[in-house]
N, C-alpha and C positions, 0 to 999 in steps of 0.2 A: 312453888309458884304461889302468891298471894293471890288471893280468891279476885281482888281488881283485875290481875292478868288474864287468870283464867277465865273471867267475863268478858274480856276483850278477845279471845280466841273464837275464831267462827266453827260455827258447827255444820257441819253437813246437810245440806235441805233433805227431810224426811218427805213431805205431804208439799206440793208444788199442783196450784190450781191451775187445770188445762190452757194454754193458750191459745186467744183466737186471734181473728183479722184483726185491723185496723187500718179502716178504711173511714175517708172522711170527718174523721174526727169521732169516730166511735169502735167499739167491738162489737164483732160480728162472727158467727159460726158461719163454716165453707158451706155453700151450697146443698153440698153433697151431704153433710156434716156429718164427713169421715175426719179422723185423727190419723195422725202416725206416733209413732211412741218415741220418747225421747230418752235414749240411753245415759247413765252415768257411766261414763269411762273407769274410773276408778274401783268401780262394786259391776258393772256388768250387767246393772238392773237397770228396769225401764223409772225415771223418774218423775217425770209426767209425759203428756201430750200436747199435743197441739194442732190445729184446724189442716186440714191437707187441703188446701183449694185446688180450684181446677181454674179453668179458662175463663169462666163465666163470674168469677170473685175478680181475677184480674182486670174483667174489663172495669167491674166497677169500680175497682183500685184507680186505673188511668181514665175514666169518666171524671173522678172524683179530684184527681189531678188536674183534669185540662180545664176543669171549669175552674180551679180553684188559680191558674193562673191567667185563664183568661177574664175572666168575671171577678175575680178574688182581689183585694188588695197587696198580697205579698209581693209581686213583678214590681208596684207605683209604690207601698211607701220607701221613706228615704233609708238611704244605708245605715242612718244612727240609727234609726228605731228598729232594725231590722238587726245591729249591733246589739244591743241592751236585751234583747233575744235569745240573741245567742250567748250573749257572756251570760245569762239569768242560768242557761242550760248547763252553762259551765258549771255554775256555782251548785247547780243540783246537782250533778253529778256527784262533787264531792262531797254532798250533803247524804247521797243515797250510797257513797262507796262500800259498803255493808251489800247490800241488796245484790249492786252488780259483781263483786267479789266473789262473793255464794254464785249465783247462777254461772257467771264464766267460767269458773272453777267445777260445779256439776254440769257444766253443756262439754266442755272441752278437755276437763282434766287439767289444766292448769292447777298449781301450785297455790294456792292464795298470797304467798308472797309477791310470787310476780304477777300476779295478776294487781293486787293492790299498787305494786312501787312502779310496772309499766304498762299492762291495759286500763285499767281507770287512771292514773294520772296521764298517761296520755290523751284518753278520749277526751279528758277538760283541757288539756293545751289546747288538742285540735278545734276545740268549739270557741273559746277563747282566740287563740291564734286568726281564725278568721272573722272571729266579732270585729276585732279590730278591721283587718281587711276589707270589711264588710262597709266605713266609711272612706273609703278612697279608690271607691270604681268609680272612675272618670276618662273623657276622652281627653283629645288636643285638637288646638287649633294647626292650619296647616297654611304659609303660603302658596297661591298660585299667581301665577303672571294676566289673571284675568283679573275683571271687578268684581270679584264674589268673595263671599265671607264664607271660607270651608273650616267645618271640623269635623270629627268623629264622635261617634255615641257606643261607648260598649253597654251591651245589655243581656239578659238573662234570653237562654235558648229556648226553653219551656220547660215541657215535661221531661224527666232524668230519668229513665232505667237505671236504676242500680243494684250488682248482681253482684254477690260476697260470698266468701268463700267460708271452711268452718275452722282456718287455725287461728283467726283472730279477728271473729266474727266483731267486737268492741270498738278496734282500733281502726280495722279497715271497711266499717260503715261507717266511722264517724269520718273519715278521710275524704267520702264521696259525698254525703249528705252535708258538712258543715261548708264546705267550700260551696255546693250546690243551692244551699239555702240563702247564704252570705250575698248570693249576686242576683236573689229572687228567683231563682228557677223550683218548681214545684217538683216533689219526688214519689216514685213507686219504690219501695225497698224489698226485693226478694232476698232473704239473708238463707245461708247455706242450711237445707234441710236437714241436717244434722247437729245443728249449733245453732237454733232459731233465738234460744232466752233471754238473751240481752241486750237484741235487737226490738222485741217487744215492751221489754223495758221503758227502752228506750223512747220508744214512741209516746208512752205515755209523760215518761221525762220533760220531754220538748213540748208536747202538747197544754203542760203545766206552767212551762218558760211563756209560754204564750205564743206558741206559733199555730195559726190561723187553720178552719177546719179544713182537709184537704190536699195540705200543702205536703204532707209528709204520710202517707201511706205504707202501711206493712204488712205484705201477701207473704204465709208462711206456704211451703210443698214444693215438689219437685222440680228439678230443672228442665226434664224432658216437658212437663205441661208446663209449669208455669212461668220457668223462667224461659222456655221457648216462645210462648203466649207475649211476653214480657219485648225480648226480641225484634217478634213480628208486626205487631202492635201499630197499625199508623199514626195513631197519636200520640207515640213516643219519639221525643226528638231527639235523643241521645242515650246513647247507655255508656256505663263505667261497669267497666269488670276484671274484676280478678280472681283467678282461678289456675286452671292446667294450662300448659301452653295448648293440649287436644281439643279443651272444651273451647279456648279462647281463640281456634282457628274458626272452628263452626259459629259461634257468636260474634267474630267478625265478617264473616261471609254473610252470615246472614242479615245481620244492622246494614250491610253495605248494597244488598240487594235494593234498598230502601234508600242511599246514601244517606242515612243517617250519621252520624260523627261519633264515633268507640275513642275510648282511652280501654288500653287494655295494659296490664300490668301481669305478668303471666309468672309461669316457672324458671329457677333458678336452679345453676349448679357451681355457687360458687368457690374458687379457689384462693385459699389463705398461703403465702409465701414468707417462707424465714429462710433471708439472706446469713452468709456467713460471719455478720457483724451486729445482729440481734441481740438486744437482750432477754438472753432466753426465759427468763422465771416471765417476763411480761408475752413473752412470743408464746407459750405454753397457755397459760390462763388464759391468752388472747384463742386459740387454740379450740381449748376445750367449751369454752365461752360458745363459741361458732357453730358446735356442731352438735352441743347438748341443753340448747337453748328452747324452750318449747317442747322438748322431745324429739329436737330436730325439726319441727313442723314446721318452718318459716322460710318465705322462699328466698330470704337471703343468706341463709344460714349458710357457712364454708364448710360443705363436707369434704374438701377435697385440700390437704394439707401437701405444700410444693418443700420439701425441704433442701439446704444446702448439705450437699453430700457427706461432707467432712460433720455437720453436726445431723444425719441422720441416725444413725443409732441410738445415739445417745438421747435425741428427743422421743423418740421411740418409745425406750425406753422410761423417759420421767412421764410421758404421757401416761404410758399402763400403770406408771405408781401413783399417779395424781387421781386417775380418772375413779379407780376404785375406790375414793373415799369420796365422791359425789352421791350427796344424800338422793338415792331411788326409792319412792314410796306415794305414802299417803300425800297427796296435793291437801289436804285440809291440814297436815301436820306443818307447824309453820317452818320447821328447819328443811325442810322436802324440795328439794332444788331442780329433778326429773319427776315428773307424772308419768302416767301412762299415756300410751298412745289414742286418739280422741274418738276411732271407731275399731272394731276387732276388724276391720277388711283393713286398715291403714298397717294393725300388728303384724296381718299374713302377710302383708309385701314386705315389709322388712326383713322376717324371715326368709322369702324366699331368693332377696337379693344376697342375704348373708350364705344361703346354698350357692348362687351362682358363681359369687365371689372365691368361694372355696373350689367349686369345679376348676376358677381360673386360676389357680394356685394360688389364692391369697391366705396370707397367714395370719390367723387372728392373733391379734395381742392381747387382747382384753375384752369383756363379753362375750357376744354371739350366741348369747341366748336369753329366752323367756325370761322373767321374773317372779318365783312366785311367791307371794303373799297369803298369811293367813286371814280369818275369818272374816268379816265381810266386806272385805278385798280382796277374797278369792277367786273372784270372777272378772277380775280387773284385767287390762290389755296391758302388762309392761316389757320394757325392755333392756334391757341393761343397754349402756353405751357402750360401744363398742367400736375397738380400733383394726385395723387392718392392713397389714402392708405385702409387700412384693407383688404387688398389683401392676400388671401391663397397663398403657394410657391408653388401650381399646378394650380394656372391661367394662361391663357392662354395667356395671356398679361407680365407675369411675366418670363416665360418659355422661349417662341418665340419670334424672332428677331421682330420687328415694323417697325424701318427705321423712325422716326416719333418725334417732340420734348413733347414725353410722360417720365413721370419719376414716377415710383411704391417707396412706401416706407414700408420695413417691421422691424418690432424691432428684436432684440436678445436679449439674457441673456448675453453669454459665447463668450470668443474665438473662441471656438471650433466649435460652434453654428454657427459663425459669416463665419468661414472660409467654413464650410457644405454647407451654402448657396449659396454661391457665387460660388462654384463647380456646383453646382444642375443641371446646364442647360448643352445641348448639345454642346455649344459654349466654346471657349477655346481663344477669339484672346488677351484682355486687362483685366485686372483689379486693382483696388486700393484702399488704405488704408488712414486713416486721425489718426494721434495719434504721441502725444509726445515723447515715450517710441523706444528711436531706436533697443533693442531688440526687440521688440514686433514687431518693422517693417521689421527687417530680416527676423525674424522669422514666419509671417502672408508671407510678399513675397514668402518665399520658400515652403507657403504650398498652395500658388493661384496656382490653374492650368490656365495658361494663357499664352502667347507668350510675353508682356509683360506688367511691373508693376509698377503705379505711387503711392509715397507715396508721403501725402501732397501738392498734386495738380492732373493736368488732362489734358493727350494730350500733354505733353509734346516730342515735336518729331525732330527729324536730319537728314539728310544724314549720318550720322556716326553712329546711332543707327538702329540696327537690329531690323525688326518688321513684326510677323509671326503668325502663329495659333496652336496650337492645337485643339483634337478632331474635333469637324467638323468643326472649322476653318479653315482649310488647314492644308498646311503642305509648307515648305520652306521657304524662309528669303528674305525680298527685303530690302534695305539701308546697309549701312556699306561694309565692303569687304566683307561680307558673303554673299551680293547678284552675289558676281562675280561667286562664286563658282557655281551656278548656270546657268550661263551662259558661260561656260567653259569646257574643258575635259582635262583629264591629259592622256599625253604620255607617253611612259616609253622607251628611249633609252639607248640599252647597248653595248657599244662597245668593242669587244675584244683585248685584251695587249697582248695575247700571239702570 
């Protein structure tokens, strides 16, 4: 390697200065000014801190919010300036893709490959994607058979609760913040207490784009204090969350005790199908893509593979041959395609569903177990990928979300058979198809229950493309214009002619 390349290689953050609040347009120690400690996945060691706020930071988080959109300029000026903003943040981002690379990669264990080619390039689509959006919130004119001149006004709702989860702490605050900034509404950002660093970043990122003191707030600590605080909050007028489908029952009951308005975007279980006219080298990749993507971590990820009967073994089979040459390791080594998992309680659940799968007579193909790593990644959380089949459709591995890079394989006969299963679970966010036959892919599409559907591939995702849940998925839409609607209300002005 020429000493250029190897200057171009990131290195591991060693010494990472504690992180505080920001609030109002500054940093600020919690109150209490307690820390919690911030683990590297990868080494097992703590690699900085960061402010553990309690209730009393929060409020001054949404203090600093409500004034800053009711007093503040960001609600009144116009959508371009408010544009030129958000694409300035764009272009930071990819100015600072260094900076966020490194921390996403020691908050979460991510790879640095993917974190560079899809968490930072994504988070500048989505700030981008909505700068634009950001000049074409308008209403319409509307006939009535009286003499009034009616139209509509959509405008910003106010203050945003917004509560993030920690497997892609980058992508899915910038999902709720840049749509929520784009249409003038002011933000709290609680980001997952286990994956705070990039969300802090951040802050200071936008804050440099020039978005106004106040408008963007970032309360790091827990969900029982702060992001319940967050919640409850009567001066929040909407929250976006994504999380469990457990946690995201109680954060909708509770926004609703308030009727406040939730977009929730919750857990996934979903299932990948290869009909018997697939092509399989693409069905395979599409496959292992699904379910060893993150480490599994992502709630659209297909851990649940529907195969046609006649080519189940045989995929089975190439899958155990394929999946053991998926580079597992070091997330700073750039060919490392699986990290570890992003906390040691995320590794025990893995394991323990790889027991129960076995108590139900499932038969590993491939991993099902630990990974271990020498020197100072010995203390790292991995897991090998791992495949699993003669699995019942009432395992409890097959049913329930894992979060884990596990992947179950069951046959079918039929269509009909094919599309039964993939329905079965409580889960509604993704699923998809592999087959030649574009009737059959319409037709298989429009009978998945699912928010949305890949055919002949996996994870294919946009700022322009809507992407949302049903049944205990959630419910609402973030990406495309359809997440504005969410962040928005419509007026109704009628003025009288006579």
């Amino acid at each position: 390697m020429s000493e250029s390349a190897e200057q171009s290689v990131l290195r591991r953050p060693q010494h990472l200065e504690p992180g505080r609040l920001f609030i109002n347009g500054g940093w600020h120690d919690a109150d209490s000014k307690a820390h919690r400690e911030i683990i590297d996945p990868s080494t097992g060691k703590m690699v900085t801190s960061v402010a553990e706020a309690d209730a009393s930071d929060l409020d001054a988080a949404v203090d600093a919010a409500r004034h800053a959109f009711d007093e503040g300029p960001w609600a009144q000026v116009s959508g371009r300036e408010r544009a030129r903003i958000l694409h300035r943040a764009a272009d930071l981002i990819r100015q600072r893709a260094d900076e966020l690379v490194a921390l996403e990669s020691v908050d979460v264990g991510k790879p640095v490959s993917l974190c560079r080619a899809v968490d930072v390039s994504t988070a500048a689509e989505e700030y981008e994607y909505y700068s634009a959006m950001a000049q074409s919130i308008d209403g319409a004119t509307r006939q009535i058979p009286v003499p009034a001149h009616a139209y509509t006004r959509r405008e910003p709702l106010g203050v945003v609760g917004a509560i993030t989860p920690f497997n892609f702490p980058l992508i899915l605050s910038s999902s709720k913040i840049a749509p929520a900034l784009a249409v003038g509404n002011t933000v709290v950002h609680k980001p997952a207490e286990e994956t705070p660093l990039s969300a802090l970043l951040m802050a200071e990122i936008l804050a440099e784009a020039g978005v106004p003191d106040g408008v963007l707030n970032v309360v790091t600590g827990s969900g029982a204090v702060v992001g319940e605080a967050l919640l409850r909050h009567p001066m929040v007028d909407k929250i976006a969350f994504t999380g469990s489908t457990a946690v995201g029952r109680h954060a909708a009951s509770t926004a609703g005790e308030a009727l406040k308005p939730v977009t929730m975007e919750l857990g996934g279980n979903a299932a990948q199908i290869i009909f018997e006219d697939a092509d399989l080298e693409t069905a395979i990749g599409s496959a292992i893509r699904g379910f060893v993507f993150n480490s599994g971590q992502f709630c659209m990820s297909g851990p649940r593979l529907l195969v046609h009967r006649s080519l189940h073994d045989a995929v089975v089979e190439a899958l155990a041959g394929a999946v053991a040459h998926v580079p597992v390791g070091d997330p700073f080594d750039p060919v490392t395609v699986v990290g570890p998992m992003a906390a040691e309680r995320h590794l025990a659940k893995v394991e323990q569903y790889v027991g129960f799968a076995q108590e139900e007579g499932g038969r590993i193909v491939a991993g099902g177990e630990q990974l271990e790593l020498g020197g100072e990644l010995s203390g790292g959380f991995y897991y090998k990928p791992t495949i699993i089949a003669d699995l019942g459709n009432d395992s409890r591995i097959v049913q329930e979300e894992i979060f884990g890079p596990l992947l179950t394989v069951q046959p079918f006969d039929t269509e009909e058979e094919a599309v039964a299963l993939a329905n079965s679970t409580p889960y509604g966010l993704a699923s998809g198809l592999q087959t030649k036959d574009l009737a059959r892919a319409h037709r298989v599409a429009a009978r998945l229950r699912a928010g949305i559907i890949w055919v002949n591939d996996w994870a294919i995702l946009d700022p322009a493309i809507p992407f949302g849940g049903v049944k205990q998925s959630g419910y609402g839409r973030e990406y495309g214009p359809e997440a504005l609607e969410s962040y928005t209300k419509i007026k109704s002005v009628v003025i009288s002619l006579a």
